[in-house]
C-alpha positions in Angstrom: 108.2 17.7 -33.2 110.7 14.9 -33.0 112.9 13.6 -29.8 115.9 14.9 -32.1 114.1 18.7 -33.0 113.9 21.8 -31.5 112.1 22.3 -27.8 108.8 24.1 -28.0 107.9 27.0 -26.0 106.8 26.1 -22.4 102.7 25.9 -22.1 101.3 28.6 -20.4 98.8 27.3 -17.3 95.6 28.3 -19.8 97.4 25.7 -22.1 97.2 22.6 -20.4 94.0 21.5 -18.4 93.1 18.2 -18.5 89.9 18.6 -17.5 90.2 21.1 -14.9 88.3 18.6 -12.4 89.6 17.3 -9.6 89.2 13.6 -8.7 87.4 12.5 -11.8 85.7 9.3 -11.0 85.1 7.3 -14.6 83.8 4.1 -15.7 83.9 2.1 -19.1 82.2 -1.4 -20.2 84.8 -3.3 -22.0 84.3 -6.0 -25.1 86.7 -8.6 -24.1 88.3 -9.6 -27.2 89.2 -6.7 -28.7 90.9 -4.3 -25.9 90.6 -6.8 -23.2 92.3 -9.9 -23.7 95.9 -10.6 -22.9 96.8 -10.9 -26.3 95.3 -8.9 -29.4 92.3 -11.9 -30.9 89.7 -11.6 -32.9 86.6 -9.9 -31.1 84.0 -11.4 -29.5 81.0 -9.6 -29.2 79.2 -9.8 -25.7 75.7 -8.5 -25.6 74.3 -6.9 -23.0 70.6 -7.4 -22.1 68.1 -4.7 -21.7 68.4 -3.9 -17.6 72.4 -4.5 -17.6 72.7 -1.4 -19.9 70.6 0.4 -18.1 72.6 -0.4 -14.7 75.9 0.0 -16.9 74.8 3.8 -18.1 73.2 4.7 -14.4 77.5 3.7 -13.1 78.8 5.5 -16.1 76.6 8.6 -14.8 77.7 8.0 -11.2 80.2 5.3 -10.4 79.3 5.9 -6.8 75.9 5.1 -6.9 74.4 2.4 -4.5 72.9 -0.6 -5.3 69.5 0.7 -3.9 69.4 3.7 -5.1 70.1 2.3 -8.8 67.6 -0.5 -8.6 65.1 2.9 -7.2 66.2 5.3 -10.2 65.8 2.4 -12.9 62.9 0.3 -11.5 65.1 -2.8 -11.2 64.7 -5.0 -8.2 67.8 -4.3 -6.1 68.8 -8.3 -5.9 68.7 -8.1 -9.8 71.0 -4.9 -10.0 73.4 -6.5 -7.3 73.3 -9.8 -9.0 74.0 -8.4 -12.7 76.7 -5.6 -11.7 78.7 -8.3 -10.0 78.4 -10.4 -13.1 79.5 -7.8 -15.3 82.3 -7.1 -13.0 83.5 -10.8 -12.5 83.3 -10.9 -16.4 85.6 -8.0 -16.7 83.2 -6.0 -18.9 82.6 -3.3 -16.0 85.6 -1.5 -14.5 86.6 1.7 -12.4 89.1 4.3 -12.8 89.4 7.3 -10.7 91.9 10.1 -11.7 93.4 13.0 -9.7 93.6 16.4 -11.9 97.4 16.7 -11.8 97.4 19.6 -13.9 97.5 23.7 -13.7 93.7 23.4 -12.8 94.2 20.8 -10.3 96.7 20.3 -7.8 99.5 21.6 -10.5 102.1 19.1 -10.4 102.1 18.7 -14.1 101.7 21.8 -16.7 102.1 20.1 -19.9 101.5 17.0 -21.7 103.2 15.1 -24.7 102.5 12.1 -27.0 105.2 10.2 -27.4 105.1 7.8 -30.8 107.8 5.2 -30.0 108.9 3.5 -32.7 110.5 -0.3 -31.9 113.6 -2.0 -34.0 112.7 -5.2 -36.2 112.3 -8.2 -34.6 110.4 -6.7 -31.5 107.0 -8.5 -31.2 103.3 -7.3 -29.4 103.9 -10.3 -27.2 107.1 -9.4 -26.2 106.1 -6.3 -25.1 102.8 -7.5 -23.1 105.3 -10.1 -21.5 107.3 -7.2 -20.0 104.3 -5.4 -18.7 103.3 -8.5 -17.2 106.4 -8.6 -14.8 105.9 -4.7 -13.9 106.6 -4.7 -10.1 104.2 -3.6 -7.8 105.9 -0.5 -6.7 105.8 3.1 -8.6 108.1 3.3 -11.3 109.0 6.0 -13.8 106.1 4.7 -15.9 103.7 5.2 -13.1 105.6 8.8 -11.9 105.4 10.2 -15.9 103.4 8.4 -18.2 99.6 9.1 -18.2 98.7 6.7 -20.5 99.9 4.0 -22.9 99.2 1.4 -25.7 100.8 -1.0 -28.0 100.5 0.4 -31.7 101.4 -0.7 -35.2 103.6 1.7 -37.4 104.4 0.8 -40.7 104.8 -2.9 -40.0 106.4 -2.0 -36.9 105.5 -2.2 -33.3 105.1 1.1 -31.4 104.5 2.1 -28.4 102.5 5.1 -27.2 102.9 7.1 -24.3 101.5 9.9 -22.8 103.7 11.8 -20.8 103.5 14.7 -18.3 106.3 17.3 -16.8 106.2 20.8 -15.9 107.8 22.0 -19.1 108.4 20.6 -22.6 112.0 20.7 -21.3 111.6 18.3 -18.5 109.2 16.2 -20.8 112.4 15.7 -23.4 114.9 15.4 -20.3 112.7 12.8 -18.5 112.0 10.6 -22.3 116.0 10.7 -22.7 117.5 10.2 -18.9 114.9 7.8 -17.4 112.4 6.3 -19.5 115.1 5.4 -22.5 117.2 3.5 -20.0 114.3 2.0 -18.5 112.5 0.4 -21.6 116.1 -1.0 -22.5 116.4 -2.2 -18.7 113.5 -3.8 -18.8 113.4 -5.5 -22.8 116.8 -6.4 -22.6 117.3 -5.1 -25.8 119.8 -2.0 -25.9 118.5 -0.1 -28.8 115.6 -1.4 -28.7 113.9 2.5 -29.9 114.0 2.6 -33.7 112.4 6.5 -34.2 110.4 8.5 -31.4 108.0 11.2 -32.8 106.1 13.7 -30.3 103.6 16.4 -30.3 102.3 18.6 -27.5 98.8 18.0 -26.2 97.4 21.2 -25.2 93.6 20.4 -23.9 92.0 16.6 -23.7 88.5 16.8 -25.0 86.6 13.7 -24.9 87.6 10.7 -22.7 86.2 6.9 -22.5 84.0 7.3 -25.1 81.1 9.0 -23.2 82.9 11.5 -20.7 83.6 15.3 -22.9 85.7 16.9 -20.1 84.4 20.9 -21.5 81.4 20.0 -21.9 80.0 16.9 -19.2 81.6 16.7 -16.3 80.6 18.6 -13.4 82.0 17.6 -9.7 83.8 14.4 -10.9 80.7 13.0 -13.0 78.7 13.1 -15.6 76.3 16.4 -15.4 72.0 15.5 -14.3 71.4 16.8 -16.9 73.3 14.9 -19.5 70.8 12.9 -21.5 70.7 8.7 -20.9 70.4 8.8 -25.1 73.9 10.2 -25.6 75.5 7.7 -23.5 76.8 4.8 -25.3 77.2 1.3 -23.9 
């Protein structure tokens, strides 16, 4: 649907479970380079050696995992598991994320999801838009109160934003795009108008997440399942 078409029918609770776990703890090895850097440059390729991946996929299997216990499950020495996870962290290739299930499953303020395709005027630049982010105050905004998740994207030679955005109906979805987050990109880009075309569809279930977490299928208690094999786990 588009931000000009009809309103879909309201999701029914069954509709909209992201996840249906509640206080998912993830964590993802990033390339810096690719999704990582400040600005979009070419990738550069950072290998990791043969006991960092197997610290890496023992955190991606339980974030909350000691030091010793790792260094016990993986027969690494305990200095060399300490030593190597702060290095991947300092290096910004290892980071944490924990998430509270805000849906119907979880505590329920949410029940439905959009994706939101926001299509910028000519003239608007990537960097322009990471410059704005940049100067995103440290309080909670109506980014951080509606929008799950969101990216900088290319559409037809344009820059787009993407934006996932949550409300208890499609109808308060639409009435919080138009009324707060409209104003608010304008607010903030200085640029009234700065939307060219916005196209949405309604997410009903997320499936896979992070590459190596498939909510239906993986996840049991906020992690990854025992017994969810090391060899499907990709670093």
């Amino acid at each position: 649907m588009t931000a000009k078409g009809s309103q879909s029918q309201k999701p029914s609770q069954e509709e909209w479970r992201p996840g249906g776990y509640l206080g998912i703890l993830a964590i993802t090895l990033q390339i810096l380079g690719y999704f990582g850097s400040e600005y979009p440059k070419e990738a550069q390729v950072k290998d990791l050696d043969e006991q960092e991946v197997k610290i890496a996929k023992a955190l991606i299997r339980n974030p909350r995992i000691s030091d010793n216990k790792l260094a016990e499950q993986r027969g690494i020495s305990p200095k060399t598991v300490g030593k190597k996870r702060q290095r991947l962290e300092d290096d910004g290739l290892l980071r944490y994320f924990a998430e509270i299930d805000m849906s119907a499953a979880g505590t329920g303020r949410y029940l439905c999801r959009h994706l939101y395709i926001i299509r910028c005027k000519i003239g608007v630049t990537v960097k322009q838009l990471l410059k704005v982010v940049e100067q995103e105050p440290k309080v909670a905004t109506v980014f951080t109160q509606s929008v799950y998740e969101s990216h900088v994207a290319e559409v037809d030679g344009r820059v787009a934003l993407v934006m996932l955005i949550d409300g208890t109906s499609d109808a308060d979805i639409i009435e919080k795009f138009q009324e707060q987050i409209v104003p608010a990109l304008e607010e903030r880009h200085k640029k009234p108008g700065i939307i060219d075309e916005v196209s949405t569809m309604r997410l009903i279930h997320p499936i896979r997440v992070m590459r190596n977490y498939i909510l239906p299928l993986n996840m049991e208690h906020g992690m990854l399942r025992d017994d969810w094999s090391d060899d499907s786990i990709v670093i």
